[in-house]
mmJSON file of the N, C-alpha and C atoms, coordinates in Angstrom:
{"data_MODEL":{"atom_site":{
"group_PDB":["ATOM","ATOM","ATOM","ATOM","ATOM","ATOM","ATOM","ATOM","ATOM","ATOM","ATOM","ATOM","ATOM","ATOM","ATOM","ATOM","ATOM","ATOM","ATOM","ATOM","ATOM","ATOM","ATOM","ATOM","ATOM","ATOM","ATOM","ATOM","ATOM","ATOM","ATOM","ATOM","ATOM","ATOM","ATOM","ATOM","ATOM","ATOM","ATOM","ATOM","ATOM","ATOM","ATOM","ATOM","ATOM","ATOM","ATOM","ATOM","ATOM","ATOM","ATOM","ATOM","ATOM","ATOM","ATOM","ATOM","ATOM","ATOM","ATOM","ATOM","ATOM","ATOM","ATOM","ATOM","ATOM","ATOM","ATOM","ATOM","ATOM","ATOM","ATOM","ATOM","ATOM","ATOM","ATOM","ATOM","ATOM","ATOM","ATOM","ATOM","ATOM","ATOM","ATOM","ATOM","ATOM","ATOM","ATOM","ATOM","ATOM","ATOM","ATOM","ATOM","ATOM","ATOM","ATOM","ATOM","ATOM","ATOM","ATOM","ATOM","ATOM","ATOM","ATOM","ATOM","ATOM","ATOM","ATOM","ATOM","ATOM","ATOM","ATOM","ATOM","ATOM","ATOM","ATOM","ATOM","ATOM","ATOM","ATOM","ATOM","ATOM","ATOM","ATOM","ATOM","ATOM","ATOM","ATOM","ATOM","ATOM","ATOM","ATOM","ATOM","ATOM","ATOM","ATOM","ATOM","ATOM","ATOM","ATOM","ATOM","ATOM","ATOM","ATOM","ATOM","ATOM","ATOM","ATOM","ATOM","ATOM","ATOM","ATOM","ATOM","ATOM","ATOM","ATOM","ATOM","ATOM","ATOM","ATOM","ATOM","ATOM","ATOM","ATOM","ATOM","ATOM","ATOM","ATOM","ATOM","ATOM","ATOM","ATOM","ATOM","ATOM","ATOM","ATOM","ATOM","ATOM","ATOM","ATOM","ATOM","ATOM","ATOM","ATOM","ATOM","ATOM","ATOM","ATOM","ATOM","ATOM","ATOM","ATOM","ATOM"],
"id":[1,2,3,4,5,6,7,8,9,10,11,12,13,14,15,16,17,18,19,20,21,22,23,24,25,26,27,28,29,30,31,32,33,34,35,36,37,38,39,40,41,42,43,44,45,46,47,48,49,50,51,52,53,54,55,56,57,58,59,60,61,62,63,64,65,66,67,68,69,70,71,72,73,74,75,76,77,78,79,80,81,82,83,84,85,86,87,88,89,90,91,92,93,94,95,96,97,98,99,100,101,102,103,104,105,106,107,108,109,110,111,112,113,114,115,116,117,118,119,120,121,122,123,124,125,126,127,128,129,130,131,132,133,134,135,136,137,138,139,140,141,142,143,144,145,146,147,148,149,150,151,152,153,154,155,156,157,158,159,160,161,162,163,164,165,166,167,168,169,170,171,172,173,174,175,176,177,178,179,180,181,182,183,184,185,186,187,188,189,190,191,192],
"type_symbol":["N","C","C","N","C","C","N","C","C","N","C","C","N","C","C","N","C","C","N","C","C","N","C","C","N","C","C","N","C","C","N","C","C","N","C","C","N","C","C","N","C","C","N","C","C","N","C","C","N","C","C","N","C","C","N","C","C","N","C","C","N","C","C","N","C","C","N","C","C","N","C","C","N","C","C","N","C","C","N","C","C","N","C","C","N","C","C","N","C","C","N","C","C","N","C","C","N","C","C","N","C","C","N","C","C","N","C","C","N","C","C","N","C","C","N","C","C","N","C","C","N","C","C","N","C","C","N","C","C","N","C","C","N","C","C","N","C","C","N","C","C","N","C","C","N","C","C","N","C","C","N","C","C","N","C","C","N","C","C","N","C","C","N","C","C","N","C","C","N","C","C","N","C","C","N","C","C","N","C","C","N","C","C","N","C","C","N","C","C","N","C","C"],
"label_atom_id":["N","CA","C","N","CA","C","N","CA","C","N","CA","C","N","CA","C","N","CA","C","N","CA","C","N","CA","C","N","CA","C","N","CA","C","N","CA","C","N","CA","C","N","CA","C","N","CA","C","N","CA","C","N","CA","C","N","CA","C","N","CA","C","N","CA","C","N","CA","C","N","CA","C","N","CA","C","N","CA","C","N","CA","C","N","CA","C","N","CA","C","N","CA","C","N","CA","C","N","CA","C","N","CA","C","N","CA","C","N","CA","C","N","CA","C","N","CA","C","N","CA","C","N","CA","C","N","CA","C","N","CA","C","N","CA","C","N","CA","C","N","CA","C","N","CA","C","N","CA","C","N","CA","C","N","CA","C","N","CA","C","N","CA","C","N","CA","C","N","CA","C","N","CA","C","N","CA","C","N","CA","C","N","CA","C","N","CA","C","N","CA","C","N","CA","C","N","CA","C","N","CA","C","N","CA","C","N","CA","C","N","CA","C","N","CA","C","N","CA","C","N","CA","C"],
"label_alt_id":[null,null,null,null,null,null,null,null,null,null,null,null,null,null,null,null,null,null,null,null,null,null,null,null,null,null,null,null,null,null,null,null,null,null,null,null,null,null,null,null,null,null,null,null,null,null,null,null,null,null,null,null,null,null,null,null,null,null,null,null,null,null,null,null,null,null,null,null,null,null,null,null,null,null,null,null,null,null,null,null,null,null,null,null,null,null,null,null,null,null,null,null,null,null,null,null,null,null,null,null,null,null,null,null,null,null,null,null,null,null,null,null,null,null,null,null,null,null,null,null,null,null,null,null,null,null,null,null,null,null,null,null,null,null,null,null,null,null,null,null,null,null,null,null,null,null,null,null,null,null,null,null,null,null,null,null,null,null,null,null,null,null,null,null,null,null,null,null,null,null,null,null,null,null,null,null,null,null,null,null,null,null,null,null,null,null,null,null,null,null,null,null],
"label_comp_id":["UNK","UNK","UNK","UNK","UNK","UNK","UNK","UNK","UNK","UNK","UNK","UNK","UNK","UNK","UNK","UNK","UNK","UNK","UNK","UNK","UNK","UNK","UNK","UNK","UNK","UNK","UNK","UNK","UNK","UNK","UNK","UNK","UNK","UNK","UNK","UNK","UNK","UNK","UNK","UNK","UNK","UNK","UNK","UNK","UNK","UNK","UNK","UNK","UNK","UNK","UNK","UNK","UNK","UNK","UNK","UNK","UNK","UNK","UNK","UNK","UNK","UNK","UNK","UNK","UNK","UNK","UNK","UNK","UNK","UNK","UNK","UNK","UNK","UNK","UNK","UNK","UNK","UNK","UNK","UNK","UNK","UNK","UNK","UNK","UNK","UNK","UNK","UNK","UNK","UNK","UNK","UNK","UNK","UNK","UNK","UNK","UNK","UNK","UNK","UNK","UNK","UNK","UNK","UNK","UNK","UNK","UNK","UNK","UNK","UNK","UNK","UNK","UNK","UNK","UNK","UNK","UNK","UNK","UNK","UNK","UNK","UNK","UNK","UNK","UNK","UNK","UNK","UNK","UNK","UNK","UNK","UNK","UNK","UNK","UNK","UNK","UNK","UNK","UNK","UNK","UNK","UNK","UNK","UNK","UNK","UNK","UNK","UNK","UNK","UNK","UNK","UNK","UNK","UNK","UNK","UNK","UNK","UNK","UNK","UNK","UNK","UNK","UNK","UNK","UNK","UNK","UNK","UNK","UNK","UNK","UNK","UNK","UNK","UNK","UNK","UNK","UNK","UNK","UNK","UNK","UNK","UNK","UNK","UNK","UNK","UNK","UNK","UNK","UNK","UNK","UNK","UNK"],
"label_asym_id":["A","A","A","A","A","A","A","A","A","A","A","A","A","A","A","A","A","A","A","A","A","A","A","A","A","A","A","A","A","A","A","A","A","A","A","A","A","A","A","A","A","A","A","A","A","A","A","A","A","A","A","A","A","A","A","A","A","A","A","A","A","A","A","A","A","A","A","A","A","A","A","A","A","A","A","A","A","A","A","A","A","A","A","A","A","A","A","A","A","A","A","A","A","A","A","A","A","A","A","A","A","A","A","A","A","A","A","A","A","A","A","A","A","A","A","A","A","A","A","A","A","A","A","A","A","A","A","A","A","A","A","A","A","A","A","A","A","A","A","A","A","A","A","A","A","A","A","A","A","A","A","A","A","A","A","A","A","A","A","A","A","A","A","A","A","A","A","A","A","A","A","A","A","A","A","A","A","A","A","A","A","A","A","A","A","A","A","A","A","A","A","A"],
"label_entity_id":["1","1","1","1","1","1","1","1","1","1","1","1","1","1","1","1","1","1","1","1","1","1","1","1","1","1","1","1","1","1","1","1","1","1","1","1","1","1","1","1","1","1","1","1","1","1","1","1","1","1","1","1","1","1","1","1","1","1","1","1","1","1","1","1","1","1","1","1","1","1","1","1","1","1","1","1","1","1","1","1","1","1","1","1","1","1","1","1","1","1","1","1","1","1","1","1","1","1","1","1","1","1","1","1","1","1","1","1","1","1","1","1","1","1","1","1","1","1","1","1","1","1","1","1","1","1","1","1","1","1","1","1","1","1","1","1","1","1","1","1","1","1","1","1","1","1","1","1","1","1","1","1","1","1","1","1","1","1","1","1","1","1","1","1","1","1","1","1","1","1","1","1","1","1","1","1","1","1","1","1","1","1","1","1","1","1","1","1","1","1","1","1"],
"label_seq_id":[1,1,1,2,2,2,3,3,3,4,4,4,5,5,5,6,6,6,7,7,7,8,8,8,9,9,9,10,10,10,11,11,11,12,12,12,13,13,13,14,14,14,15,15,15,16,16,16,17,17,17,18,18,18,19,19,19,20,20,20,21,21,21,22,22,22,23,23,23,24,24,24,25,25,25,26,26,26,27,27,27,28,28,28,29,29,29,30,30,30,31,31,31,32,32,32,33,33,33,34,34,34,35,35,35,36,36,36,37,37,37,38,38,38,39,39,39,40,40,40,41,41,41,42,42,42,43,43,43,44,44,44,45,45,45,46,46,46,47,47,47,48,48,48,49,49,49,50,50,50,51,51,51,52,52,52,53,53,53,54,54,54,55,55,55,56,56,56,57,57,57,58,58,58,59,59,59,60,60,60,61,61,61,62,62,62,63,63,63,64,64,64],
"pdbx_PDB_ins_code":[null,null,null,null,null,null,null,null,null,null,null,null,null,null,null,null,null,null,null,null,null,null,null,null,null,null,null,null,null,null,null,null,null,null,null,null,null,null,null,null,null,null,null,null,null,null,null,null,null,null,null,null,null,null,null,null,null,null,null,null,null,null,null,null,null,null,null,null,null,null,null,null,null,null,null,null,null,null,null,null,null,null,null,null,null,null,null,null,null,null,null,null,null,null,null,null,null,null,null,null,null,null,null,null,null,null,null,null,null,null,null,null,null,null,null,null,null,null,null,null,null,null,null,null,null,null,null,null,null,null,null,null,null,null,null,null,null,null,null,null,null,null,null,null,null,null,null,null,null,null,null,null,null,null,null,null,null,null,null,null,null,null,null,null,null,null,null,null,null,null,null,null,null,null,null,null,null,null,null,null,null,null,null,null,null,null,null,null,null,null,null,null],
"Cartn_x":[-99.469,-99.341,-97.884,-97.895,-96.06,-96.122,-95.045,-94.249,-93.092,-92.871,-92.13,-91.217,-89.421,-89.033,-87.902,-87.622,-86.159,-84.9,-83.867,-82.87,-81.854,-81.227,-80.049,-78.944,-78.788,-77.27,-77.203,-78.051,-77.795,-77.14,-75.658,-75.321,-74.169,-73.981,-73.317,-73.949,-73.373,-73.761,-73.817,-73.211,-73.133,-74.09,-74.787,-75.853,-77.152,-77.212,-78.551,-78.111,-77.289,-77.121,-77.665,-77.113,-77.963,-79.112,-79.976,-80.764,-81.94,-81.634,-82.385,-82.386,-81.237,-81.428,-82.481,-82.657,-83.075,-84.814,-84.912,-86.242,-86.897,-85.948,-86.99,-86.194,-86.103,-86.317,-87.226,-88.167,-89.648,-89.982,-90.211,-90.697,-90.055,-90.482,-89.407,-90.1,-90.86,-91.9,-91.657,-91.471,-91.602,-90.524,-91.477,-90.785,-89.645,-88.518,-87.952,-87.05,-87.847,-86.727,-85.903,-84.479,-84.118,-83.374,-83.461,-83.273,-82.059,-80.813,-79.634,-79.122,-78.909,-78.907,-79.623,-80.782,-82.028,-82.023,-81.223,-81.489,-83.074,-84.001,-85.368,-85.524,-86.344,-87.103,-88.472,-88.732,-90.307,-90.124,-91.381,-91.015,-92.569,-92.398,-94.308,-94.077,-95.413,-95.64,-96.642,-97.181,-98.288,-98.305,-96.992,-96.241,-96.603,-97.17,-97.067,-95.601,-96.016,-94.706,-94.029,-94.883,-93.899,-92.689,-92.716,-92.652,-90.924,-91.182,-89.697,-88.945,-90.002,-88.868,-88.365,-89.08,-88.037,-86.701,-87.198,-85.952,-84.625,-84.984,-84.04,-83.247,-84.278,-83.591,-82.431,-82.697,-82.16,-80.557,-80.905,-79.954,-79.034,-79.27,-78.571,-79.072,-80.23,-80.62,-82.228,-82.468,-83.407,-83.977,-85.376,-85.86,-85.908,-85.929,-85.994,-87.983],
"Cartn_y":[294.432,293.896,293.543,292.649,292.228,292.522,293.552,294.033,293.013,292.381,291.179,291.928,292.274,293.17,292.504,292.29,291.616,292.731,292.559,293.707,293.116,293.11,292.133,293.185,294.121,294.704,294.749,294.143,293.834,291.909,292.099,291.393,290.507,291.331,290.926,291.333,290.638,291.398,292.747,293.894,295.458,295.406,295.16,295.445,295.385,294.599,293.576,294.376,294.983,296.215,297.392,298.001,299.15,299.289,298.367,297.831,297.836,297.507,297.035,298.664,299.127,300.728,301.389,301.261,302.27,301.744,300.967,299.847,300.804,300.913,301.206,302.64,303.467,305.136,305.388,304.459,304.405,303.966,303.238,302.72,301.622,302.637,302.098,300.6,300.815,299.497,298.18,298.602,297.82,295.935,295.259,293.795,293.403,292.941,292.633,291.222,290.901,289.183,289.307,289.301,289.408,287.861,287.328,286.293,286.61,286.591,287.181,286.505,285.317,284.298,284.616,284.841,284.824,286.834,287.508,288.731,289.434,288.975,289.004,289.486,290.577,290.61,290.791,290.688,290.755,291.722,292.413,293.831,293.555,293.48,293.699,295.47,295.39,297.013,297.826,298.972,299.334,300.914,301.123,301.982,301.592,302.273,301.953,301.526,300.468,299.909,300.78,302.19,303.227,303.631,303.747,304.978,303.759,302.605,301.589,301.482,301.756,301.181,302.532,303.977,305.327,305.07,304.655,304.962,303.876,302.634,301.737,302.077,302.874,303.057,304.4,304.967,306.397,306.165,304.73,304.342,303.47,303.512,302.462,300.818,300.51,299.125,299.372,299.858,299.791,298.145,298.207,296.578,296.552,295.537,294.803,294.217],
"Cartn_z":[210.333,208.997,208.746,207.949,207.405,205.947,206.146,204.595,204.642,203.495,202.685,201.953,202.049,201.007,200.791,199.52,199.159,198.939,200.059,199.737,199.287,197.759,196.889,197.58,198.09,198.21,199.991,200.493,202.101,201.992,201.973,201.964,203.189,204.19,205.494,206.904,207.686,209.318,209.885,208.952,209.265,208.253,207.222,206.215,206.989,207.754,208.612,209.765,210.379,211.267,210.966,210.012,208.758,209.147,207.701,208.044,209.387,209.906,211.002,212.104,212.007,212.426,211.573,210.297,209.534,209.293,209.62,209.606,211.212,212.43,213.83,213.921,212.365,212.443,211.89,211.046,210.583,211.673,212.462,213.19,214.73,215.725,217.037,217.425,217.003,217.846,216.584,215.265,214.189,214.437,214.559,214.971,212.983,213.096,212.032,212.148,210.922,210.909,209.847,209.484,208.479,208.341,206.783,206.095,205.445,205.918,205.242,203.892,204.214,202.561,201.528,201.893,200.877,200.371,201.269,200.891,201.113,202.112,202.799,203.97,204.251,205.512,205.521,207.048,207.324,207.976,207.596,208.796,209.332,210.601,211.318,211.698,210.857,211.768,210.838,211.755,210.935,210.213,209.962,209.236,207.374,206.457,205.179,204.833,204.056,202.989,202.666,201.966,201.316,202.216,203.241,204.508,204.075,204.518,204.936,203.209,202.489,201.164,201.139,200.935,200.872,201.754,203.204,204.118,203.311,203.428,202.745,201.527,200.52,199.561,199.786,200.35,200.742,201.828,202.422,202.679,202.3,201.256,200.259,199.763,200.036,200.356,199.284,198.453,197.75,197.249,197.727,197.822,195.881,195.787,194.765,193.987],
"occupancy":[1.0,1.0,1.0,1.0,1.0,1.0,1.0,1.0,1.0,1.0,1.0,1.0,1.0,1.0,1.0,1.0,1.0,1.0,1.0,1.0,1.0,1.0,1.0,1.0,1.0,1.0,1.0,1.0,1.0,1.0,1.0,1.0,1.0,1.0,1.0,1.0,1.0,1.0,1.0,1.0,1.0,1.0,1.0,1.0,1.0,1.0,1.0,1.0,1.0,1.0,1.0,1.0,1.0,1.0,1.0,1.0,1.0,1.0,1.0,1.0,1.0,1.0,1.0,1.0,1.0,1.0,1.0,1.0,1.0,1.0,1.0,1.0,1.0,1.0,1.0,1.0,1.0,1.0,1.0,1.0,1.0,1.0,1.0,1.0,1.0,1.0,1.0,1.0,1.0,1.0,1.0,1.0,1.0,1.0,1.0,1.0,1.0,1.0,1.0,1.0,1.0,1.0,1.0,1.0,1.0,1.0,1.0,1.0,1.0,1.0,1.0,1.0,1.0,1.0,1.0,1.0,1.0,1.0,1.0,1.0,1.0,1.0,1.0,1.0,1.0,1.0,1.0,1.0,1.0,1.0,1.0,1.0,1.0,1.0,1.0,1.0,1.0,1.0,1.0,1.0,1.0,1.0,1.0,1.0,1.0,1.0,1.0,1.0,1.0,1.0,1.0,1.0,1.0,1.0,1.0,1.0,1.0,1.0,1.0,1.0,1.0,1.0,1.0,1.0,1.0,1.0,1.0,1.0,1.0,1.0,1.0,1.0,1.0,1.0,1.0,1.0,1.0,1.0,1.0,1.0,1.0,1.0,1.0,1.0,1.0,1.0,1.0,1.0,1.0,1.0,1.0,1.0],
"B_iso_or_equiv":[0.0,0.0,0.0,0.0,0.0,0.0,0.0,0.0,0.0,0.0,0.0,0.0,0.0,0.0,0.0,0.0,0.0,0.0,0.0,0.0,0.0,0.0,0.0,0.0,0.0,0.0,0.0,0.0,0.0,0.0,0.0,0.0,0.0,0.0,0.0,0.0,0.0,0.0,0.0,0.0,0.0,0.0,0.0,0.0,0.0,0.0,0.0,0.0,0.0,0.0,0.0,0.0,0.0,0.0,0.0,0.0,0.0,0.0,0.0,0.0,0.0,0.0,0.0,0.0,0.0,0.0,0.0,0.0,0.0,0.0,0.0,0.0,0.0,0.0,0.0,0.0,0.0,0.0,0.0,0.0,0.0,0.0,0.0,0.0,0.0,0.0,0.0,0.0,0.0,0.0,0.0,0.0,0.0,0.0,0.0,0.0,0.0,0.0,0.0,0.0,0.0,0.0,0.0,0.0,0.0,0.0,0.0,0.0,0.0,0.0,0.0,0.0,0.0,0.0,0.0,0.0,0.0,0.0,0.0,0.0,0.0,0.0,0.0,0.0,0.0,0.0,0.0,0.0,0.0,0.0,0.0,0.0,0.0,0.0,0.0,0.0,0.0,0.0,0.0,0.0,0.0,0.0,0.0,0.0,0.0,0.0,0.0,0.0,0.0,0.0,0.0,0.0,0.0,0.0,0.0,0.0,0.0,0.0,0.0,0.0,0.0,0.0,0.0,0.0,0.0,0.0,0.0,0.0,0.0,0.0,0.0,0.0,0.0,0.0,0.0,0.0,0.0,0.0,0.0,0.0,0.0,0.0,0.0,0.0,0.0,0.0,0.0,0.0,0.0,0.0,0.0,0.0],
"pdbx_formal_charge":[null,null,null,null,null,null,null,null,null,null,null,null,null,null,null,null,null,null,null,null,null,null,null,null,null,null,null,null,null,null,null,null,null,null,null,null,null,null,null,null,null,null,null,null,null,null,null,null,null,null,null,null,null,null,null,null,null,null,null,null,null,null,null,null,null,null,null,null,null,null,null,null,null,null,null,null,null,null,null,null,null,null,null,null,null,null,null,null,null,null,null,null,null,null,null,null,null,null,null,null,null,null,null,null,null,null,null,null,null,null,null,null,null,null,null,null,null,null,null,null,null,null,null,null,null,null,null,null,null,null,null,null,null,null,null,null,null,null,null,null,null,null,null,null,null,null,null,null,null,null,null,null,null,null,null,null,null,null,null,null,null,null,null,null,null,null,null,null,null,null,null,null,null,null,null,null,null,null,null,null,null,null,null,null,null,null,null,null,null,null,null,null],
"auth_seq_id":[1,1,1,2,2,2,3,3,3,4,4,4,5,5,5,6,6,6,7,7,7,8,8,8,9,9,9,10,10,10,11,11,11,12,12,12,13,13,13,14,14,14,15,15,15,16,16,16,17,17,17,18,18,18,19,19,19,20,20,20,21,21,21,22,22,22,23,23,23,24,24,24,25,25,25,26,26,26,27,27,27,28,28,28,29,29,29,30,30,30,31,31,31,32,32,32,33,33,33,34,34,34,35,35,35,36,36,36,37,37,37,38,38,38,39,39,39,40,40,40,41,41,41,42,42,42,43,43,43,44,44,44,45,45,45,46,46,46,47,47,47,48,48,48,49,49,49,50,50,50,51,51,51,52,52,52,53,53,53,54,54,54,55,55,55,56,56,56,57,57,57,58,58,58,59,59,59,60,60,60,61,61,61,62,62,62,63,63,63,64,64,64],
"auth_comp_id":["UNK","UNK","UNK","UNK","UNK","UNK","UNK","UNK","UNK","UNK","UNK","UNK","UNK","UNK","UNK","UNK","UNK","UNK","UNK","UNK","UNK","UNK","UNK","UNK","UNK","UNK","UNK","UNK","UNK","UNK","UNK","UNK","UNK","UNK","UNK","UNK","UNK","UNK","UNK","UNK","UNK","UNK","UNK","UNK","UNK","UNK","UNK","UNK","UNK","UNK","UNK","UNK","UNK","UNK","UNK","UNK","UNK","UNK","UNK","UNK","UNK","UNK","UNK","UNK","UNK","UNK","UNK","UNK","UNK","UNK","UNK","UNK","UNK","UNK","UNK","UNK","UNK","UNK","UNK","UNK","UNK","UNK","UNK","UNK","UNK","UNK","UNK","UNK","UNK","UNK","UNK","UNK","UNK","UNK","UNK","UNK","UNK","UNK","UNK","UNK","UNK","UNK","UNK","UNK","UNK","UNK","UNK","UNK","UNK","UNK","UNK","UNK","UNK","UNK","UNK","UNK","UNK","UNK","UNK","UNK","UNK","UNK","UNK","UNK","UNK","UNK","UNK","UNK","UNK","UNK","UNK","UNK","UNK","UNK","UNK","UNK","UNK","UNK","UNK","UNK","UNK","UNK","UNK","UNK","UNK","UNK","UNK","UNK","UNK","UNK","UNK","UNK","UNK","UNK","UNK","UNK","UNK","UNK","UNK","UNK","UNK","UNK","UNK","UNK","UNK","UNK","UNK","UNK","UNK","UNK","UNK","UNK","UNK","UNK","UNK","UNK","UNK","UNK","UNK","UNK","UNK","UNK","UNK","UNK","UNK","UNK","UNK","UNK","UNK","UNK","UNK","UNK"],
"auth_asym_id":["A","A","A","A","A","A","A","A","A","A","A","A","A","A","A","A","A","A","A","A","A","A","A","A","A","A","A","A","A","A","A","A","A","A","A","A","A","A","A","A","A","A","A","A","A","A","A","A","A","A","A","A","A","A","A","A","A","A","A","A","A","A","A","A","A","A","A","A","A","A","A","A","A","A","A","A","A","A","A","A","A","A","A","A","A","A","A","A","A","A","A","A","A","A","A","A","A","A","A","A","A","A","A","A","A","A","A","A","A","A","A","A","A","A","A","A","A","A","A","A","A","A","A","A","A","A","A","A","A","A","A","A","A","A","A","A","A","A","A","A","A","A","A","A","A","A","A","A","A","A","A","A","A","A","A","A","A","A","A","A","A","A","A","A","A","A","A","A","A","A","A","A","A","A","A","A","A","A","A","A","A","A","A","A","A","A","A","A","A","A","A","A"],
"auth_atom_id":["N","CA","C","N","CA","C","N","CA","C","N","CA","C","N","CA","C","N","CA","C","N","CA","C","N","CA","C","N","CA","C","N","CA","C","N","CA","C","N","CA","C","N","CA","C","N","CA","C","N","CA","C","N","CA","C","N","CA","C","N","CA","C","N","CA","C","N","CA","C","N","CA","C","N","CA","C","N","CA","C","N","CA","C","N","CA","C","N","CA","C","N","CA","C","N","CA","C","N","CA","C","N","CA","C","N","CA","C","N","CA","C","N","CA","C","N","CA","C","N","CA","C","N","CA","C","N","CA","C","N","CA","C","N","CA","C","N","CA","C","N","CA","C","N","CA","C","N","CA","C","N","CA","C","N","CA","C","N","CA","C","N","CA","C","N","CA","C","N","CA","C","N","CA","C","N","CA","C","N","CA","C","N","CA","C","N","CA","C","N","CA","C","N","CA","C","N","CA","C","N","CA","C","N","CA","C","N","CA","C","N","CA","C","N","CA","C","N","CA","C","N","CA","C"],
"pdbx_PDB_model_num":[1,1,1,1,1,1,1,1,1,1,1,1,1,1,1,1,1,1,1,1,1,1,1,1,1,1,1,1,1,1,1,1,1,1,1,1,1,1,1,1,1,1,1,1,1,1,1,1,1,1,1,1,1,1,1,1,1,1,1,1,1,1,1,1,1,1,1,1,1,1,1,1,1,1,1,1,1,1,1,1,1,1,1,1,1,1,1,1,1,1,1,1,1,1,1,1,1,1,1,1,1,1,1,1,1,1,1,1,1,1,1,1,1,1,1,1,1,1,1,1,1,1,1,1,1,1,1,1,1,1,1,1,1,1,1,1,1,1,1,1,1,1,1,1,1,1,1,1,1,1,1,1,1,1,1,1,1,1,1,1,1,1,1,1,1,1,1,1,1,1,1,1,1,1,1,1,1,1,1,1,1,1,1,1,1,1,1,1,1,1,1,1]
}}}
């Protein structure tokens, strides 16, 4: 499944580093495209939504 999450305070290349660590500690296998302009990613994976917005938010990146 693809979770759609808008992150407004992932705003550079170490954010989308972050990010993208803290996205495959929910999930190692979890595929991620991130849309850096737009402040967007896709996350594939079959981990609940909840599970990636706690981690994000906890790491500073609470979706919108």
């Amino acid at each position: 499944m693809t979770i759609e999450l808008t992150l407004p305070d992932m705003t550079c290349g170490h954010c989308a580093k972050t990010v993208t660590a803290t996205v495959h500690q929910v999930d190692p296998a979890a595929q991620l495209k991130i849309d850096l302009p737009s402040h967007k990613i896709a996350i594939e994976s079959n981990q609940p939504s909840q599970a990636f917005v706690a981690a994000l938010t906890e790491e500073g990146y609470p979706p919108a």
